[in-house]
C-alpha positions in Angstrom: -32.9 8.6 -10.7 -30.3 7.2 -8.9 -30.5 4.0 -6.6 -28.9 3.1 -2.8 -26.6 0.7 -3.0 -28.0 -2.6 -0.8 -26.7 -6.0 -0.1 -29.5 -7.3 -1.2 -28.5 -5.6 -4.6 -24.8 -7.2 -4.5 -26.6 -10.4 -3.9 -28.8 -10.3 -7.0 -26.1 -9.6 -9.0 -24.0 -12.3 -7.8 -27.0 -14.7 -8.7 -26.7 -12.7 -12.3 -23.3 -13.8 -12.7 -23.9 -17.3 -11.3 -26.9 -17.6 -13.7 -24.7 -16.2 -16.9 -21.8 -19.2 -15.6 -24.8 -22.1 -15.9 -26.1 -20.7 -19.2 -22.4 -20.4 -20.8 -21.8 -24.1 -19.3 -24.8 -26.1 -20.8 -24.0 -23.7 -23.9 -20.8 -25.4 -24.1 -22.2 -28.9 -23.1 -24.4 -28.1 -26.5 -21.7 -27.5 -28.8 -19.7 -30.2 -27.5 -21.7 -32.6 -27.8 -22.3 -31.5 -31.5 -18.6 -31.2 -32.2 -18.0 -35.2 -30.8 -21.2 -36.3 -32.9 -20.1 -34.4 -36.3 -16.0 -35.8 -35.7 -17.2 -39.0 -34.7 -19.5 -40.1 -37.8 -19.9 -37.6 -40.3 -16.5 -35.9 -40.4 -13.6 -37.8 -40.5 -9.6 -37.6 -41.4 -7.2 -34.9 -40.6 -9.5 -32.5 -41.4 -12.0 -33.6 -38.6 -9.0 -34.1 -36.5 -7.9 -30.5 -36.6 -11.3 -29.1 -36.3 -11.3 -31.2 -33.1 -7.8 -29.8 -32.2 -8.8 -26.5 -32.4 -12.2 -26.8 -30.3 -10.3 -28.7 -27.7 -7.1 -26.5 -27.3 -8.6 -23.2 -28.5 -11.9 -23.1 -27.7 -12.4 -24.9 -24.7 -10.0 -23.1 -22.4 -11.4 -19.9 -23.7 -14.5 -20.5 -22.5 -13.0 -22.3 -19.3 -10.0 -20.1 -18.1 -11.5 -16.7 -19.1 -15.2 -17.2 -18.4 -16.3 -19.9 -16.3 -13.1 -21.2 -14.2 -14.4 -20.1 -10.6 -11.2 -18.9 -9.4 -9.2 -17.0 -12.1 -12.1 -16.2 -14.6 -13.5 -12.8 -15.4 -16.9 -13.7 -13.6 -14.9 -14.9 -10.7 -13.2 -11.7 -10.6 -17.0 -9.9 -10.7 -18.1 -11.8 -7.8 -14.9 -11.5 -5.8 -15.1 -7.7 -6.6 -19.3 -7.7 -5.7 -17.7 -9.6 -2.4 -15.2 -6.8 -1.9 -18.3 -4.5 -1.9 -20.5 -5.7 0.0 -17.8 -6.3 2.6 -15.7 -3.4 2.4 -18.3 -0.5 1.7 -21.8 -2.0 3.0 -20.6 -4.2 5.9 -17.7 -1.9 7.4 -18.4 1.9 5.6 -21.6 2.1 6.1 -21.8 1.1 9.3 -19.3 3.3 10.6 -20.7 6.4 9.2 -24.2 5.5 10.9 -22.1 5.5 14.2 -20.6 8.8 13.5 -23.9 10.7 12.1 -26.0 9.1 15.6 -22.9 10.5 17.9 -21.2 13.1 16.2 -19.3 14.1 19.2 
């Protein structure tokens, strides 16, 4: 069964995407804060220092740059290209054609 397109639709799945970005941030606040209590206290030396290397350069901008950054991550590229969408083909298309099919003249 197929489904017509909406705004409303684009819309929800903005939200989606806006809801996924929250989720993967406190996510992220979670393991941070774990990582700083378990280098802090229990884990110590060069060891602990590397660990905390890695999550800092490795891990953090991973989940920054490619995921949550709102101008140049992937889920800014799905709501920029839900944008294009709703602008391009709902707001300008669809519009257009209901001109034509009314005056077809």
């Amino acid at each position: 069964m197929s489904t017509i397109l909406t705004s409303a639709i684009v819309e929800e799945a903005k939200s989606s995407v806006e809801t996924y970005v929250g989720e993967a941030n406190n996510l992220y606040e979670e393991l941070s804060n774990a990582i700083r209590t378990l280098t802090s206290a229990d884990f110590m030396g060069d060891a602990a220092d590397g660990y905390n290397e890695f999550f800092n350069s490795k891990v953090t901008p991973a989940l920054q740059e490619n995921l949550t950054d709102p101008s140049a991550s992937l889920t800014a590229s799905i709501k920029s290209m839900l944008d294009s969408i709703k602008t391009q083909l709902l707001d300008t298309v669809d519009p257009q054609l209901g001109s034509a099919n009314r005056d077809p003249s």
